[in-house]
C-alpha positions as CSV (number, residue, x, y, z in Angstrom):
1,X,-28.7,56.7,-26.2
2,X,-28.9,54.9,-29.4
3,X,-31.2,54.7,-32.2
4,X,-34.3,52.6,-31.8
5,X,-34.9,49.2,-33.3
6,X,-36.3,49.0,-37.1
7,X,-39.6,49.2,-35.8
8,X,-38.9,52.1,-33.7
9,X,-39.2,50.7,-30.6
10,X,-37.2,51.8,-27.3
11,X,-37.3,48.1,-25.9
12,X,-41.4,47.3,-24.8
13,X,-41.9,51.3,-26.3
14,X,-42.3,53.1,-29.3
15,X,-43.7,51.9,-32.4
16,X,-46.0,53.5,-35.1
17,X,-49.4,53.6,-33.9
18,X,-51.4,55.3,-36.8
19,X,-54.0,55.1,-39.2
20,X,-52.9,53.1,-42.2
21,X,-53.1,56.8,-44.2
22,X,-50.5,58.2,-42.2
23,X,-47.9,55.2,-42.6
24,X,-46.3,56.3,-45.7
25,X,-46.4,59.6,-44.5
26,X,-44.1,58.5,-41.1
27,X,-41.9,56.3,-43.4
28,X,-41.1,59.3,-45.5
29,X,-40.4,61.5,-42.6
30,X,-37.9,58.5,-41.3
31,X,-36.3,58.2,-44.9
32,X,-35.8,61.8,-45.4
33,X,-34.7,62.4,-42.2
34,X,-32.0,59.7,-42.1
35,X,-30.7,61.0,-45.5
36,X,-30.7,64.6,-44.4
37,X,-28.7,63.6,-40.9
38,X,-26.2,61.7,-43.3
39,X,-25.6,64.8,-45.2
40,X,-23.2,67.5,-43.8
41,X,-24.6,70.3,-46.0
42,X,-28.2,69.5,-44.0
43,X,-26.1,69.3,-40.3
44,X,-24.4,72.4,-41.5
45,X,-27.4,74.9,-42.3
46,X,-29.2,73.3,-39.2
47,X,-25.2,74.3,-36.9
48,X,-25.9,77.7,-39.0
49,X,-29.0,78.3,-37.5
50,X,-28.7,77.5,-34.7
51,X,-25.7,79.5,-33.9
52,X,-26.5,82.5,-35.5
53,X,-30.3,82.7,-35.0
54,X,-31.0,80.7,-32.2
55,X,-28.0,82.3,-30.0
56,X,-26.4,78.7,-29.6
57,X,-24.6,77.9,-27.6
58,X,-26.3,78.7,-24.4
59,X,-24.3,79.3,-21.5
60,X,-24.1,77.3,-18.1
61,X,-24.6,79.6,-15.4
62,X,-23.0,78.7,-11.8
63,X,-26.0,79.1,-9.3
64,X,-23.5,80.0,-6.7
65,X,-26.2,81.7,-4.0
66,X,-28.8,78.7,-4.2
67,X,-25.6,76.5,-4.1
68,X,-24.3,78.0,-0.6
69,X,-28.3,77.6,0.6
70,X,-28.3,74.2,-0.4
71,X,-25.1,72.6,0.0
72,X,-24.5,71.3,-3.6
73,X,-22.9,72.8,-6.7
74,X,-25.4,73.8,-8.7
75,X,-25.0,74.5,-12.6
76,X,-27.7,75.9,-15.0
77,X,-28.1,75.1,-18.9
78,X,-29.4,78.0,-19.9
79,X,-32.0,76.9,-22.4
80,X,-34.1,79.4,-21.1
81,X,-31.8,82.1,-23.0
82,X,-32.1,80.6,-26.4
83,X,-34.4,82.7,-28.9
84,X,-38.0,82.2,-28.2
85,X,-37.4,81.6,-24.5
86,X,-37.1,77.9,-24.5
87,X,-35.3,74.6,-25.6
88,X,-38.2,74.1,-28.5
89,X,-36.2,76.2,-30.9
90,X,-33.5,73.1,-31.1
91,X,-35.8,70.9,-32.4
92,X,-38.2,73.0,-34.5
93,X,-35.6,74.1,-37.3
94,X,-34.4,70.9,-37.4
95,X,-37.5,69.8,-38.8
96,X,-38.7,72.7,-40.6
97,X,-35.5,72.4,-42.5
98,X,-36.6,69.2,-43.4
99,X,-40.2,69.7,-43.9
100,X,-38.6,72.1,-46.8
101,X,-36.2,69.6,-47.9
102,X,-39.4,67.4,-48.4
103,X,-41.3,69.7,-50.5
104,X,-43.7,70.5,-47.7
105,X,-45.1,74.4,-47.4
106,X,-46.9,74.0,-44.5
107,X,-46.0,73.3,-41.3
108,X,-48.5,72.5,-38.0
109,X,-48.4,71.8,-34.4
110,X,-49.6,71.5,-31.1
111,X,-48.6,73.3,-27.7
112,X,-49.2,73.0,-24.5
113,X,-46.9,75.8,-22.6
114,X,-47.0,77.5,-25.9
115,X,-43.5,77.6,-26.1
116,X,-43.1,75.1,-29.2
117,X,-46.4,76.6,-30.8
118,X,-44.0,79.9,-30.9
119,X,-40.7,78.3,-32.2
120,X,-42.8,76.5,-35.0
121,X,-44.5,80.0,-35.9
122,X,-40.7,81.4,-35.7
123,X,-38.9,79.1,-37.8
124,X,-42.1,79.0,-40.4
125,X,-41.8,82.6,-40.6
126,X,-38.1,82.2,-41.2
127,X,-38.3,80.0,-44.2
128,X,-41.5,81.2,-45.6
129,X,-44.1,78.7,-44.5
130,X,-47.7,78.7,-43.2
131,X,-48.1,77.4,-39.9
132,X,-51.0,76.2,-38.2
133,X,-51.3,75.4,-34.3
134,X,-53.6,74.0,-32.3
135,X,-54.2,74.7,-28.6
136,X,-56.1,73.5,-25.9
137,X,-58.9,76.0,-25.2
138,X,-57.9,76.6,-21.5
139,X,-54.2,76.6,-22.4
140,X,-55.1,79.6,-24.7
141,X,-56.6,81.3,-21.4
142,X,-53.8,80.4,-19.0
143,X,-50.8,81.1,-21.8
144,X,-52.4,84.7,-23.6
145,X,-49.2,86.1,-24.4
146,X,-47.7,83.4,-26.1
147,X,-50.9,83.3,-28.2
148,X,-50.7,86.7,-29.1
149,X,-46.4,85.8,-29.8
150,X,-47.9,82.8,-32.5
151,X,-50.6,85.7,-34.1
152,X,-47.8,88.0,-34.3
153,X,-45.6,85.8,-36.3
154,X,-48.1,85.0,-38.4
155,X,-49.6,81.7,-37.2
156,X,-53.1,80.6,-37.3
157,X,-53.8,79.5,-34.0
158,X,-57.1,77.1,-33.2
159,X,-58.4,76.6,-30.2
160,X,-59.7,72.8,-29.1
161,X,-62.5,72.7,-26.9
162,X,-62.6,68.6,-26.6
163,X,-61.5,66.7,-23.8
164,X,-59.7,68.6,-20.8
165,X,-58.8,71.7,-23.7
166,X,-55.2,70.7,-22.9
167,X,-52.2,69.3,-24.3
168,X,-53.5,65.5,-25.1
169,X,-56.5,67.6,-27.0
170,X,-54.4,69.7,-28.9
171,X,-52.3,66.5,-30.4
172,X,-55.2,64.7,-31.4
173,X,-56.3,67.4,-33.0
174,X,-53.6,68.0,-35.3
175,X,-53.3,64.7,-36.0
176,X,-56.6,64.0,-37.4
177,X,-55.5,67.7,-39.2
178,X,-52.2,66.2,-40.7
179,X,-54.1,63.4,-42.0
180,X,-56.7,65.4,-44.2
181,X,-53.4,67.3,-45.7
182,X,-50.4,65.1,-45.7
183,X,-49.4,66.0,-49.0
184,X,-48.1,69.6,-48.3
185,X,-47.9,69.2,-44.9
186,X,-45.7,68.5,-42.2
187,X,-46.5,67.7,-38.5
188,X,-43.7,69.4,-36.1
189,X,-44.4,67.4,-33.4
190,X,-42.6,69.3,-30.2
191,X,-41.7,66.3,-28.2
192,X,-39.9,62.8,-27.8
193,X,-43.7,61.1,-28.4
194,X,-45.5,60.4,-31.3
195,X,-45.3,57.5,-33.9
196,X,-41.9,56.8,-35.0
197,X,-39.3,58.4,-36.2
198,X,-40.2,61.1,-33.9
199,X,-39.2,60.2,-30.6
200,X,-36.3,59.4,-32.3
201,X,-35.6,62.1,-34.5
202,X,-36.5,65.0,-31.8
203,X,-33.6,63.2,-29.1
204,X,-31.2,64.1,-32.0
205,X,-32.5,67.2,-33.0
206,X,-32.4,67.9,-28.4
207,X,-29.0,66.1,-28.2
208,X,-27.2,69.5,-28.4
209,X,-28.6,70.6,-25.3
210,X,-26.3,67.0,-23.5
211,X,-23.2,67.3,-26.0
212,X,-23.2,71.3,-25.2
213,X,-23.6,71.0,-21.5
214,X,-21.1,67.7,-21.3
215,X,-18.5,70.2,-22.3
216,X,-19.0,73.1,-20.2
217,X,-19.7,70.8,-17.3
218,X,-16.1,69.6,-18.2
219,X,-14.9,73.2,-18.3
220,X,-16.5,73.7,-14.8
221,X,-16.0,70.8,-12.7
222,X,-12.9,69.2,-11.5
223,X,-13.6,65.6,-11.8
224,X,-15.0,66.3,-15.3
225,X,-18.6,64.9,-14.9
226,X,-21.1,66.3,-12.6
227,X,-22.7,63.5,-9.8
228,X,-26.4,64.0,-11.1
229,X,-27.8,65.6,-14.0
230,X,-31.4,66.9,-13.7
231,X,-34.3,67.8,-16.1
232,X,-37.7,68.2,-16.2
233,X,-40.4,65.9,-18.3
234,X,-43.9,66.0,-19.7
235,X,-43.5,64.2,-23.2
236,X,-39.7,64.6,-22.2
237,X,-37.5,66.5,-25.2
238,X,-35.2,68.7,-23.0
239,X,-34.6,65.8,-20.8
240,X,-34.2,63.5,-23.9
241,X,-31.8,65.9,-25.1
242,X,-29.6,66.7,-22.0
243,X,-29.6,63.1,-20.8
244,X,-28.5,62.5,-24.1
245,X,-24.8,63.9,-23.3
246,X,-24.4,61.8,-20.0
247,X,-26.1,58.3,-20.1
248,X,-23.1,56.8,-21.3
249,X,-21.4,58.2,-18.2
250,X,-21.7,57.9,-14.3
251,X,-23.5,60.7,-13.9
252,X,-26.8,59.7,-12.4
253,X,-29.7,61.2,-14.6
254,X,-33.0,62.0,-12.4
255,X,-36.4,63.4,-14.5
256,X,-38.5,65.0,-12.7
257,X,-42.6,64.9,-13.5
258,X,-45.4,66.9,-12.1
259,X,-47.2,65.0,-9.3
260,X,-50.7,65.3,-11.3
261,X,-49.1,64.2,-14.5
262,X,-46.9,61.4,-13.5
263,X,-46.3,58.9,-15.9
264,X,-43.5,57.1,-14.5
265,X,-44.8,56.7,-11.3
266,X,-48.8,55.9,-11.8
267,X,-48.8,55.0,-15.8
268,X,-49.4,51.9,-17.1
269,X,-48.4,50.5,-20.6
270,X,-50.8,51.8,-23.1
271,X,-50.9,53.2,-26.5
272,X,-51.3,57.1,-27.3
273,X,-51.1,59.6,-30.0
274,X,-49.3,57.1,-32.4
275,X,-46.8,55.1,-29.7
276,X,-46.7,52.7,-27.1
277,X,-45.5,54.1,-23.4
278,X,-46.3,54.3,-20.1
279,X,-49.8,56.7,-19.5
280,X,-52.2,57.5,-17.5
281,X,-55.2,55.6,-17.7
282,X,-58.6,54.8,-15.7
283,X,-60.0,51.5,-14.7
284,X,-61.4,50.8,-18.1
285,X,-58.3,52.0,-19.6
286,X,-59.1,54.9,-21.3
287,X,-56.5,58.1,-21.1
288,X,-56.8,59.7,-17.9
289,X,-56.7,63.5,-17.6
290,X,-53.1,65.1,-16.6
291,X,-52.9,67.4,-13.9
292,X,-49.8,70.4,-13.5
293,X,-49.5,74.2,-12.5
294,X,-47.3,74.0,-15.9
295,X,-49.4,73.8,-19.1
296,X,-46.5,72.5,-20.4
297,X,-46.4,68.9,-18.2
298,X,-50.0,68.3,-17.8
299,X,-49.4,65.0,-20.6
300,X,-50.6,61.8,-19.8
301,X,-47.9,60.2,-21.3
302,X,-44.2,60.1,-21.7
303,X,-41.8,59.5,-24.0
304,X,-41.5,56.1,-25.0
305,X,-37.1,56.1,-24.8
306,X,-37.8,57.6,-21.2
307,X,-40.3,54.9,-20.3
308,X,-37.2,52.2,-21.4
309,X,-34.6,54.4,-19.8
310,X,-36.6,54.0,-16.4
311,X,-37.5,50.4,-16.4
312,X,-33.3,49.9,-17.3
313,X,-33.2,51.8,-13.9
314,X,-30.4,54.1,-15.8
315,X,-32.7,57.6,-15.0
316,X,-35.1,57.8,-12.3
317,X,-38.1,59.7,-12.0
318,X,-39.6,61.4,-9.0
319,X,-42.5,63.8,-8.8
320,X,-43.1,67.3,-7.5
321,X,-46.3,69.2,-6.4
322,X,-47.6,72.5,-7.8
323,X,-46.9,73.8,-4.1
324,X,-43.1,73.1,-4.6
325,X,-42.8,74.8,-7.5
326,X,-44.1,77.5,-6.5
327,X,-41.5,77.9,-4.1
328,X,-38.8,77.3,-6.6
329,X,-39.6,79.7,-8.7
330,X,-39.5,82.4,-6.3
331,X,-36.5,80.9,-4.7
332,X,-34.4,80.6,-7.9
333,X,-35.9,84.1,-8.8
334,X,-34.7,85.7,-5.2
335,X,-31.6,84.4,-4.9
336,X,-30.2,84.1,-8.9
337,X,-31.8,87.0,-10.6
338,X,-33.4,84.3,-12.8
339,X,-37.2,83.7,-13.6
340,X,-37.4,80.5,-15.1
341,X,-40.5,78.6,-16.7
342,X,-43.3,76.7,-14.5
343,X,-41.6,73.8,-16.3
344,X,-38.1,73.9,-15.7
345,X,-38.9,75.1,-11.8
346,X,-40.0,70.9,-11.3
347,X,-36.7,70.0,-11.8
348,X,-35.6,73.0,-9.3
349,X,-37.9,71.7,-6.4
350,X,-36.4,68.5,-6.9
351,X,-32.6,70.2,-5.7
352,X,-34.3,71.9,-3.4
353,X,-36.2,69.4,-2.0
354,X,-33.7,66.5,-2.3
355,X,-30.2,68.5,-1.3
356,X,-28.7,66.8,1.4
357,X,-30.4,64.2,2.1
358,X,-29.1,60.2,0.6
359,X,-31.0,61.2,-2.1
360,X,-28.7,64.3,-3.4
361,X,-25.4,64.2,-0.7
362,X,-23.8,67.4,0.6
363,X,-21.5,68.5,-1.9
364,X,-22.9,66.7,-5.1
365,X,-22.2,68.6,-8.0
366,X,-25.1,69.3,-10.7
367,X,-25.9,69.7,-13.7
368,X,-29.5,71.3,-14.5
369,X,-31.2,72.1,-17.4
370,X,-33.2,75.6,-17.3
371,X,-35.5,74.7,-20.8
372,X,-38.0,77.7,-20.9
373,X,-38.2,81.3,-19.2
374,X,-40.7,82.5,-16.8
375,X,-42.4,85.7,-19.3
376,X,-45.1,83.3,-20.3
377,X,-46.3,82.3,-16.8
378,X,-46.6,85.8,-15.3
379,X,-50.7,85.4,-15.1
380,X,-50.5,81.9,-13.8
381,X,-47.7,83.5,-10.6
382,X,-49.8,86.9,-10.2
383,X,-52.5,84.2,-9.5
384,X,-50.8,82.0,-6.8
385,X,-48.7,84.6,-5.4
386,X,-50.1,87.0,-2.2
């Protein structure tokens, strides 16, 4: 996965979509970031970090139960066992090291899941910075503890009430947010979206997720490299990140959306929150609402490097239902001992669903990434489950 073109565009995707006051503000972030990849005392903290405080790195765990049910050989990134609960924490000191590095104080964000919204409030509590995040109103009711998590690090969080009160609603607001404060603040944007450099920048700040699991997958298998390699997408960072590793090899690389939320499958090509992708749109071609069990994947949108990656036809993208992840979540729970995140469970169903069949052969070996645990979904399961 390479960098973008100078315009920051992923073939037809990407670009800088923003009002004119933001565009110094995006160039900045692209200059300091490219200085502060360049400089090893920069990747060094950031290795630092993440090894002693973030608990990197995170182990792959053989699924060898749900393997012998399915028929495949099943392997588990265990981004779920980072600190905070999820792959977010990757990405978030990456850029809150270099919000600091830039002179910024302040740091904001949005969250769906919530999941980011708590890394942000983490790593702003670690380096001494107020944090700000904004959250769809009925996100806030479906995701309680992980509000009370943000409050308890000492976050501000605001609840939107515009649109559906979900994740699209809680990006535009702190957008319109970053513009009115630009000077000490910096927008920690959580996924590969956004106007450029971040779709960019948050693949590198993932791609340890891909060069971490491209060695243990060495380690594990025989033949090195595992058949497929499988991740699940909203805007599309832990996928972005894992694929990373593996696109330059013959693994085949499968994201899996949420049926209500599937960009891949029913977007068209349309601009949102600052870059050009593939989205969800009604007949007059304004941005449809999302739909997913997972607060986390309900984004009309996706990334604009997966939107290029699928039209290359190097990673398909299938879809799931909320039923089928359901299942997953208790299957994966009954027969690993492990409660994974509404998220992470699409990509799950998709195994289950797909073992054995042409579309995932007997005896495949893979290569899945677990990116959040299952603590902050308990009310959302105690709901659906009899």
């Amino acid at each position: 996965m390479r960098e973008p073109s100078g315009i920051g565009r992923f073939g037809e995707y990407g670009g800088r979509f923003v009002p004119e006051s933001l565009i110094p503000a995006c160039r900045a972030i692209e200059e300091a970031f490219r200085d502060a990849w360049a400089d090893p005392g920069f990747r060094g903290e950031l290795d630092r970090l993440l090894s002693v405080y973030a608990g990197r790195p995170t182990p792959m765990t053989p699924a060898t139960n749900l393997s012998a049910e399915l028929g495949v050989h099943l392997l588990l990134k265990r981004e779920d066992l980072a600190h905070t609960g999820s792959h977010k924490i990757n990405n978030v000191l990456g850029q809150a090291l270099l919000a600091r590095r830039m002179g910024k104080t302040r740091l904001i964000a949005e969250t769906g899941a919530g999941q980011h919204g708590v890394a942000t409030a983490t790593a702003a509590a670690l380096l001494g910075m107020e944090c700000t995040v904004y959250m769809g109103a009925k996100d806030i009711e479906r995701q309680e503890l992980n509000v009370f998590r943000m409050k308890m690090l000492g976050a501000e969080v605001v609840a939107v009430h515009s649109g559906s009160r979900t994740l699209k609603d809680a990006c535009n607001e702190a957008m319109r947010q970053w513009v009115s404060r630009v000077e000490d603040t910096h927008y920690c944007l959580g996924s590969v979206m956004g106007p450029h450099p971040y779709p960019w920048m948050v693949r590198e700040f993932q791609r340890v997720i891909g060069e971490e699991s491209r060695g243990q997958a060495a380690s594990a298998l025989g033949a090195g490299v595992p058949d497929y390699v499988v991740a699940c997408i909203g805007g599309g960072s832990n996928a972005a990140g894992t694929f990373a590793g593996f696109v330059g090899t013959a693994a085949r690389l499968v994201g899996v959306e949420a049926a209500g939320g599937a960009a891949m499958a029913h977007g068209e090509q349309g601009i949102v929150h600052g870059f050009r992708s593939k989205v969800l749109q009604d007949e007059h071609g304004q941005i449809a609402e999302a739909h997913s069990i997972s607060a986390g994947l309900d984004y009309p949108g996706i990334g604009p490097e997966h939107a290029h990656l699928g039209d290359m036809g190097r990673v398909r993208y299938v879809t799931v239902d909320d039923g089928e992840v359901l299942d997953a979540v208790h299957r994966l729970a009954r027969s690993e001992g492990i409660l994974c995140a509404l998220e992470s469970a699409h990509a799950v169903a998709w195994v289950m669903r797909a073992a054995g069949t042409d579309e995932l052969p007997a005896g495949s070996t893979v290569v899945l990434t677990l990116s959040g645990r299952g603590d902050k979904d308990m009310a959302t399961l105690m709901e659906h489950t009899r």
